[in-house]
C-alpha positions, 0 to 999 in steps of 0.5 A, spaced: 168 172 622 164 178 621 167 185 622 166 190 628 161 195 626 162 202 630 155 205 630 154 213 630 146 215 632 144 216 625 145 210 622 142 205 629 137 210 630 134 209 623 133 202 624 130 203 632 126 208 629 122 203 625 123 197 630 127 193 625 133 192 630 131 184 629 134 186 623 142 188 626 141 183 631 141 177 626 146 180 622 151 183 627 149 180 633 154 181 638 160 185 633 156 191 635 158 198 639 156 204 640 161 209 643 159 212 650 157 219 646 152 215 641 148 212 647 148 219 651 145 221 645 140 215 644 138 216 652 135 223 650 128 224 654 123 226 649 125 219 646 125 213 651 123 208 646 130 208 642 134 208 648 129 202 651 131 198 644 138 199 644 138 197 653 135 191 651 140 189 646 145 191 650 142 185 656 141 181 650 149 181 649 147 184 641 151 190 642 156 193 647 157 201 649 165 202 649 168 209 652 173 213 649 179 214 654 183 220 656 191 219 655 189 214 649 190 214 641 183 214 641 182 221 644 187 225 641 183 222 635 177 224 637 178 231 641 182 233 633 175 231 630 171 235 634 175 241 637 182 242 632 182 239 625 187 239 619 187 245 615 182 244 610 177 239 615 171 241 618 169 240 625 165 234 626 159 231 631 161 227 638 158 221 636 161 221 628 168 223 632 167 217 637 165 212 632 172 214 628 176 215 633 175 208 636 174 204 629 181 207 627 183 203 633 179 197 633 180 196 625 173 197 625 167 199 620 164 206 621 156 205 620 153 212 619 148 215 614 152 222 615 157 221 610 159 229 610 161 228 616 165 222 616 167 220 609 174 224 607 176 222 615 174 215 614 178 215 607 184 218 610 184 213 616 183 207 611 177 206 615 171 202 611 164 204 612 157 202 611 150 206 610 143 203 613 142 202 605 148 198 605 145 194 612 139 193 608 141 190 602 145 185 606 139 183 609 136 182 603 141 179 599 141 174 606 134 173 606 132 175 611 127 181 608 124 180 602 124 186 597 117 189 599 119 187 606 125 193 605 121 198 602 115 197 607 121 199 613 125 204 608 118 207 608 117 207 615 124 210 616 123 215 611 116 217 615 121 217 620 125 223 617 131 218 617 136 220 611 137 213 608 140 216 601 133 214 595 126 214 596 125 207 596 129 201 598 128 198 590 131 204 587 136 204 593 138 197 590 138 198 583 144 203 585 147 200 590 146 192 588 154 190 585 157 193 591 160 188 596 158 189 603 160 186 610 156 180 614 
């Protein structure tokens, strides 16, 4: 069975973006969640188009919007990262924190691109964590995508303006192509 994988708005955005959501509807269909904060964000006017997107794989059953409770685990973990952190931590998103602080309580994998903000809490809660380019080489190692097929998409993301960590999916690959990586 594959993991729940906990979204923050970069990294579901990359593939909205690009119109390459097939791609995390054939990999993770209905083990998906963005937290209520990451949809508030993904619901911004100026962009209708993304949260268009994601209120179809929201019908469609491929992800879920889960909120975080006041009085829970979950919020005092999230008001921590966003408000009052250990010494030595820095402040972090709503949508970074929301994806932590739920993914700390369902065991779940934190996919997000902005690994300055998650990366030291993600290793201290013992949380995994997976990037668009990991997502990507997944798809590929699949099948799903051919290797020109993701470097016309990282293209695109990056045309986008989305930090998707190389300026290609082929040099992306050759870094990243021994890693294992959740399906």
């Amino acid at each position: 069975m594959t993991d729940i994988l906990l979204f923050d708005t970069d990294c579901i955005s990359a593939f909205l973006w690009v119109r390459a959501e097939y791609i995390l509807k054939s990999l993770y269909s209905g083990c998906m969640i963005i937290p209520q904060q990451v949809y508030n964000e993904l619901s911004d006017p100026c962009i209708p188009h993304l949260k268009e997107r994601v209120d179809e794989m929201i019908r469609n059953g491929d992800i879920s919007i889960r909120s975080i409770l006041t009085g829970t685990p979950e919020f005092s973990l999230y008001m921590k990262l966003t408000s009052n952190p250990d010494n030595g931590q820095r402040i972090i998103g709503r949508g970074e924190a929301s994806v932590i602080a739920l993914a700390s309580s369902l065991s779940g994998i934190v996919a997000s691109n902005n690994l300055s903000d998650i990366k030291t809490y993600a290793k201290e809660l013992g949380l995994k964590h997976i990037t668009t380019g990991d997502i990507m080489i997944v798809a590929y190692k699949g099948s799903l995508i051919s290797e020109t097929d993701g470097n016309n998409i990282w293209s695109a993301m990056l045309a986008k303006k989305r930090r998707v960590g190389s300026s290609s999916f082929t040099k992306y690959l050759s870094l990243h192509d021994n890693t294992e990586y959740t399906r």
